[in-house]
ZALUM-934618 format. One record per atom (N, C-alpha, C): residue in three letters; x, z negated, y. Coordinates in steps of 0.1 Angstrom, whole numbers, padded with zeros to 4 digits, always signed. Example, Ala and Ser with C-alpha at 12.3 -4.5 7.8 and 13.67 -1.06 7.14 Angstrom:
BEGIN
ALA+0132-0078-0057 ALA+0123-0078-0045 ALA+0132-0078-0033 SER+0128-0071-0022 SER+0137-0071-0011 SER+0129-0079+0000 
***
This chain:
BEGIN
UNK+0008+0000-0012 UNK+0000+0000+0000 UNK+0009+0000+0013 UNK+0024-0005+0010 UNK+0028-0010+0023 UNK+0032+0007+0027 UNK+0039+0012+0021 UNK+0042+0026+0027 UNK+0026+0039+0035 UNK+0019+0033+0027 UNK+0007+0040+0028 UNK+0006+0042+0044 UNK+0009+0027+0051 UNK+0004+0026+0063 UNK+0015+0025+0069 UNK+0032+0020+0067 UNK+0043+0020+0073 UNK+0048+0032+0080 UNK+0048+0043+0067 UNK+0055+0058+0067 UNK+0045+0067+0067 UNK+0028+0066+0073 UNK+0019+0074+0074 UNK+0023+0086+0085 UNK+0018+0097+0081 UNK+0021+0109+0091 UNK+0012+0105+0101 UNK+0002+0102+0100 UNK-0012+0093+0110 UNK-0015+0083+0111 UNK-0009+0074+0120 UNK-0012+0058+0121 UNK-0028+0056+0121 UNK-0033+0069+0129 UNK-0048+0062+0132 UNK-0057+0068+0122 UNK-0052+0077+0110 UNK-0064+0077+0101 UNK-0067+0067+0093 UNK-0083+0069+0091 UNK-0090+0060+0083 UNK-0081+0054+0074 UNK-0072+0061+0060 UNK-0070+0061+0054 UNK-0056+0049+0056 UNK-0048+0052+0065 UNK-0033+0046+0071 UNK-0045+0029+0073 UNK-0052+0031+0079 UNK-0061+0016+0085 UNK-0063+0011+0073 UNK-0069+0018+0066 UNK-0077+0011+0050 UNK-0063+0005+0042 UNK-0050+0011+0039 UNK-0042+0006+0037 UNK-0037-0010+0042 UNK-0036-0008+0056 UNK-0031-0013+0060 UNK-0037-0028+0059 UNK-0050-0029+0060 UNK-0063-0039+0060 UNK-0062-0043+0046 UNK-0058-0036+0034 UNK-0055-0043+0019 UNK-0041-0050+0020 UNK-0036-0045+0025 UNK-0019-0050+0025 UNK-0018-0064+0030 UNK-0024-0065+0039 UNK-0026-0077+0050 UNK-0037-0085+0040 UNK-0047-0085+0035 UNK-0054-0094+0028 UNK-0045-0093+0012 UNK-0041-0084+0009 UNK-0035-0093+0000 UNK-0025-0103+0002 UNK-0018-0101+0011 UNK-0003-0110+0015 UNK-0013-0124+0019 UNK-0029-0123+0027 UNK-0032-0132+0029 UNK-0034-0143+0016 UNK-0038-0135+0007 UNK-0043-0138-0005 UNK-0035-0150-0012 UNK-0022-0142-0011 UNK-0014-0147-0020 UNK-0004-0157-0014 UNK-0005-0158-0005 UNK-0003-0169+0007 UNK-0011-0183+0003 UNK-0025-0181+0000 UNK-0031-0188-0002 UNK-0031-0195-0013 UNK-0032-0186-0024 UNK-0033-0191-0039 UNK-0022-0196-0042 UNK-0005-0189-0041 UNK+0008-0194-0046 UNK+0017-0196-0037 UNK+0019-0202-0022 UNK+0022-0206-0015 UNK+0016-0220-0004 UNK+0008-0215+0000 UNK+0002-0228+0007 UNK+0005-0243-0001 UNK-0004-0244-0012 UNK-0003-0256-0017 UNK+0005-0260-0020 UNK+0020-0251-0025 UNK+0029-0255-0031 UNK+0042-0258-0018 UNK+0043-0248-0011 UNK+0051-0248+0001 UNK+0049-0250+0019 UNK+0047-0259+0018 UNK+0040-0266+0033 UNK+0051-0262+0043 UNK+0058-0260+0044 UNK+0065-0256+0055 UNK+0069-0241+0060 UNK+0061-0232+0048 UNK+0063-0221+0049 UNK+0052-0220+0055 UNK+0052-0207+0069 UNK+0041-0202+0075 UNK+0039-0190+0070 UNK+0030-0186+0070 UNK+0018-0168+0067 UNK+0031-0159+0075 UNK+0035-0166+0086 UNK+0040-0156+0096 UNK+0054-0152+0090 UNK+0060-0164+0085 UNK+0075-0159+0077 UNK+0072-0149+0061 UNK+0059-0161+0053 UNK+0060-0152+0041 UNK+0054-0138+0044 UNK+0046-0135+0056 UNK+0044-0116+0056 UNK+0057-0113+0062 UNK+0068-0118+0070 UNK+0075-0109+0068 UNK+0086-0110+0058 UNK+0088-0118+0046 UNK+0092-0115+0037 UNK+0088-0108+0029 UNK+0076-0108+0027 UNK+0070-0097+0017 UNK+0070-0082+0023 UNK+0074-0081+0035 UNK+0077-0063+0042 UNK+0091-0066+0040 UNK+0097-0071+0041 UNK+0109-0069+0039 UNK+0116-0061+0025 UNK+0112-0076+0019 UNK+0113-0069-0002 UNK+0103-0054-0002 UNK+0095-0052+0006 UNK+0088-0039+0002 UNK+0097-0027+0007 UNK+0100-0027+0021 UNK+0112-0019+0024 UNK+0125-0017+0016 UNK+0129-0029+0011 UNK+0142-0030+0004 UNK+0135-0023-0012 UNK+0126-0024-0018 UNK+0121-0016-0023 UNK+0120-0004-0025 UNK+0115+0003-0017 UNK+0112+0016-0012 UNK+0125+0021-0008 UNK+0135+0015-0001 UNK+0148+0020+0001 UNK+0159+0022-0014 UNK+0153+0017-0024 UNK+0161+0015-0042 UNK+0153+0028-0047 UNK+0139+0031-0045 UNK+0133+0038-0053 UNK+0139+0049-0046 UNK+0138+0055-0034 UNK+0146+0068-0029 UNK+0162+0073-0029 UNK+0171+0059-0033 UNK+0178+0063-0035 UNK+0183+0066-0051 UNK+0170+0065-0062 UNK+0175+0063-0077 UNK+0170+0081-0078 UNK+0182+0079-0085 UNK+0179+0100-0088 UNK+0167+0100-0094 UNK+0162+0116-0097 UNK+0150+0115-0103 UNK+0158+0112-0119 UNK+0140+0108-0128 UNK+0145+0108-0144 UNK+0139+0124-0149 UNK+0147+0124-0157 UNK+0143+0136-0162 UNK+0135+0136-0182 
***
C-alpha cells in the first residue's frame, strides 16, 4: 500500500487517496493492538514513521534484487 500512494504518478487520484487512507489505518491499527499496551513511551507519531521507513528500506532491496528467472 505504502508505494501505492508514496511513488503514485497522481497524488490526487482516488486510487493514490484509497491507498493512502489503508496504510494510515492500518499502522493505526497496529499501533493499537501490538504496541500501545505493550510500549508506553512509544508515540503513533515515531512508530508511523518507522514503519515508512522499513517500507522504503524495503522497496529500496526489492529494486535492487535482480530479477528471478
Amino acid at each position: 500500500m505504502f508505494d501505492r500512494f508514496q511513488y503514485a504518478d497522481d497524488p490526487n487520484s482516488p486510487s493514490c487517496k484509497e491507498a493512502k487512507i489503508q496504510f494510515n489505518r492500518l499502522v493505526n491499527q497496529l499501533f493499537d493492538d501490538c504496541v500501545r499496551p505493550y510500549y508506553q513511551s512509544l508515540t503513533l507519531v515515531q512508530f508511523r514513521g518507522q514503519v515508512i521507513s522499513e517500507c522504503k528500506r524495503y522497496l529500496n532491496r526489492e529494486r535492487k534484487t535482480p530479477p528471478s528467472v
